[in-house]
C-alpha positions, 0 to 999 in steps of 0.5 A: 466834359471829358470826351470818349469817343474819338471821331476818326481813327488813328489808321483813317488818319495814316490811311488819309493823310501824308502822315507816315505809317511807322508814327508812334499811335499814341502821338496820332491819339493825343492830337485828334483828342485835342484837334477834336476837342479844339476845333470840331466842338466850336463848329459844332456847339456842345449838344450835337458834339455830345450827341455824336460822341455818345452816338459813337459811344454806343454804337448807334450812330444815325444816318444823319449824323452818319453823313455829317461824320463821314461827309463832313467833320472827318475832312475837317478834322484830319487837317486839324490834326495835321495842323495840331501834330507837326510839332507833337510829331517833330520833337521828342520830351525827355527829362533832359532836353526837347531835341528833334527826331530824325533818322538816317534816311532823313533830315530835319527841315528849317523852322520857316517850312514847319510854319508853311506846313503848318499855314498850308494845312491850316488853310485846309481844316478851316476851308473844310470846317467852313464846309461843316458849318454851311452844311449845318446851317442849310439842314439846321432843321435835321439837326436840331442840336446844333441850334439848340447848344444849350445855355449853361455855363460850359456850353460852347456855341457853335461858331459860324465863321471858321476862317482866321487871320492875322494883323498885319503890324507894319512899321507903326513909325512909318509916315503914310500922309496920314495923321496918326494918334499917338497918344502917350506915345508922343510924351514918353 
């Protein structure tokens, strides 16, 4: 499934986010083909992703899924490219080395603030993806396609739950006055 459409636009996302205008297009491109094909194709299943990007494709978008596009998905995914691109966006590849950009009128930040950006603008694509999700799910009889994603062996069925965490894996030696199994662990 190669997808030919992309659901925004490299200047909706220049025009709508924090992301600086003077970023190169083709870093903006590559990470909303990703972020689309990562994180808008699970919430939407296979066959409504299909349709909107033959939709987009052809030039006939419905006023359904006009609505869905602009109301819904485009916040989502916006945050989803934020969150896929602070490291596209921060480093530069050569056949030499991976070293950062910068310029003279700016500084690098520390590794600790990419991960709070990161997690901040995470927070945001899933919160907004939740949103796409709850309006599937009360007009599930306007978009068929989205019950209805298909059963072949590429198919991906559409996500209800678009929140994540972590574990936490606190000190495991740590003794809480609760009995704990070790198993092997003890005869190692």
């Amino acid at each position: 499934m190669a997808t030919t459409a992309l659901f925004i636009t490299e200047q909706f996302i220049k025009d709508n986010t924090l992301i600086d205008g003077n970023v190169d297009m083709k870093y903006i491109t590559i990470t909303i083909a990703d972020a689309q094909r990562m994180h808008i194709l699970p919430i939407l299943g296979t066959a409504l992703y299909n349709e909107l990007d033959a939709q987009i494709v052809a030039g006939t978008l419905t006023a359904l899924n006009t609505t869905l596009l602009t109301d819904y998905i485009q916040d989502a995914l916006k945050y989803w490219v934020i969150y896929e691109g602070i490291d596209l966006f921060t480093y530069h590849i050569t056949n030499k080395n991976i070293s950062t950009k910068s310029s003279d009128n700016s500084s690098p930040i520390q590794q600790v603030d990419v991960i709070r950006l990161m997690d901040r603008n995470k927070d945001k694509a899933q919160f907004f993806s939740e949103r796409v999700t709850r309006y599937l799910i009360t007009n599930d009889l306007l978009y068929p396609l989205y019950t209805d994603a298909g059963n072949d062996y590429d198919t991906v069925q559409p996500v209800i739950n678009n929140y994540t965490c972590g574990w936490n894996l606190d000190d495991i030696t740590k003794d809480y006055g609760l009995p704990i199994d070790y198993g092997r662990l003890n005869y190692l």
